[in-house]
C-alpha positions in Angstrom: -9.2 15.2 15.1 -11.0 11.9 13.5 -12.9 12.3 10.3 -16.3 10.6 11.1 -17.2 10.0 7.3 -14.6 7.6 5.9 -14.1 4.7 4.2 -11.8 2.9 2.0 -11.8 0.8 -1.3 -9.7 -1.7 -2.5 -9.2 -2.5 -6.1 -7.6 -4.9 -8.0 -6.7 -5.7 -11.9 -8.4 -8.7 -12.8 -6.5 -11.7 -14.5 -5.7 -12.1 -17.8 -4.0 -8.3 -18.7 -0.7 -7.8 -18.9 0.1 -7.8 -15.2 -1.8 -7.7 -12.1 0.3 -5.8 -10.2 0.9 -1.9 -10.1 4.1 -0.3 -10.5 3.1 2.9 -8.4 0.6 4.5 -6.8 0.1 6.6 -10.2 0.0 3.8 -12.0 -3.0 2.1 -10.2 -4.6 5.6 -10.2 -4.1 5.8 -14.5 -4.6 1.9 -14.9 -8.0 2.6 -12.8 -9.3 5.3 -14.9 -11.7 6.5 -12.1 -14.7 8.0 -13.6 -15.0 11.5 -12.7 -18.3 11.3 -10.5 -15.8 9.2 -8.3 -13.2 11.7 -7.9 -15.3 14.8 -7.6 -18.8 14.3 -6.7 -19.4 15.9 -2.7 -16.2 17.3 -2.5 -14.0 13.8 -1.1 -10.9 13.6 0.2 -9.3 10.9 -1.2 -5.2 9.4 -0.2 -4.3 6.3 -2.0 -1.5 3.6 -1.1 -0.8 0.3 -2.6 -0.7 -3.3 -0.7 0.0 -6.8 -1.3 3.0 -7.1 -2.8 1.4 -4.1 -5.4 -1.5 -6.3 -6.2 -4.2 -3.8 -4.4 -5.4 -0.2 -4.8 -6.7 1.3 -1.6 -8.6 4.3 -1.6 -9.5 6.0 1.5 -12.1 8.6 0.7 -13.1 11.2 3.2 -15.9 13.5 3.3 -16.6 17.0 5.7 -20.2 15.4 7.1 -22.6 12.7 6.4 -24.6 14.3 3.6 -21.7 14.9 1.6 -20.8 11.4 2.0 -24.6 9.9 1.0 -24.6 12.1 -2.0 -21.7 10.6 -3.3 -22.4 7.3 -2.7 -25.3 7.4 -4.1 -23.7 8.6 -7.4 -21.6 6.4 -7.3 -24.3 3.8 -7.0 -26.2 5.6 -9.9 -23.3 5.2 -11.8 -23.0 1.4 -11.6 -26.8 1.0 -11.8 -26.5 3.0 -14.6 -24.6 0.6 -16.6 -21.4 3.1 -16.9 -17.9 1.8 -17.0 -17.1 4.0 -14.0 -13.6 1.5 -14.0 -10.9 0.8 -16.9 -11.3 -2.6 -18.7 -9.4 -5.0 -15.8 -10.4 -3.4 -12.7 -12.6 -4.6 -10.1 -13.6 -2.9 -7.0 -13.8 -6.2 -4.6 -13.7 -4.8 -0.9 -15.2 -2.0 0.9 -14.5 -0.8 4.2 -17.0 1.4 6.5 -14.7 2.8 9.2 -15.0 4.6 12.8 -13.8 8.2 13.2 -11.3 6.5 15.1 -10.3 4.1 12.0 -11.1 1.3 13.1 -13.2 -1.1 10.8 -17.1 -0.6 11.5 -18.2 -3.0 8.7 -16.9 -4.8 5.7 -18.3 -5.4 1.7 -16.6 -8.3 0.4 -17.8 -8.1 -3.1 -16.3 -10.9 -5.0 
């Protein structure tokens, strides 16, 4: 069965630190330092995997219904608004991707 209410993020150390690649999956996750509004807020699903070349966090975040998924954004949003480092020093959230319940990309944020 597709989830309907997914999306995925794709983050990325900035340069100038140490390195701007990830050595794991764990690492990005530690180096990201996700605030916890992020992780828990609505109850998400999230699955994470590295790409290019270990250059790029991806989250895909899932949530049960569309409510679920608004809440959380909108914290999220509140968050940022807020002027809360919601992300370690280094780390920039530069793409987001709305997608289909079948996966497929409905819309893209480029935010760089």
């Amino acid at each position: 069965m597709a989830v309907e209410y997914k999306h995925k993020e794709y983050f990325k150390r900035l340069p100038g630190y140490s390195t701007d690649s990830f050595t794991d999956v764990e690492n990005a996750k530690t180096r990201c330092a996700f605030h916890s509004t992020w992780l828990t807020n609505s109850s998400p699903t999230i699955t994470y995997a590295l790409e290019d070349s270990n250059k790029t966090l991806v989250a895909t975040i899932e949530f049960a219904d569309s409510a679920k998924q608004e809440a959380w954004k909108t914290a999220v949003t509140d968050l940022f608004d807020g002027g809360t480092a919601w992300l370690a020093d280094g780390i920039k959230l530069f793409k987001i991707e709305w997608l289909h319940a079948d996966g497929s990309v409905s819309a893209t944020t480029n935010l760089e």
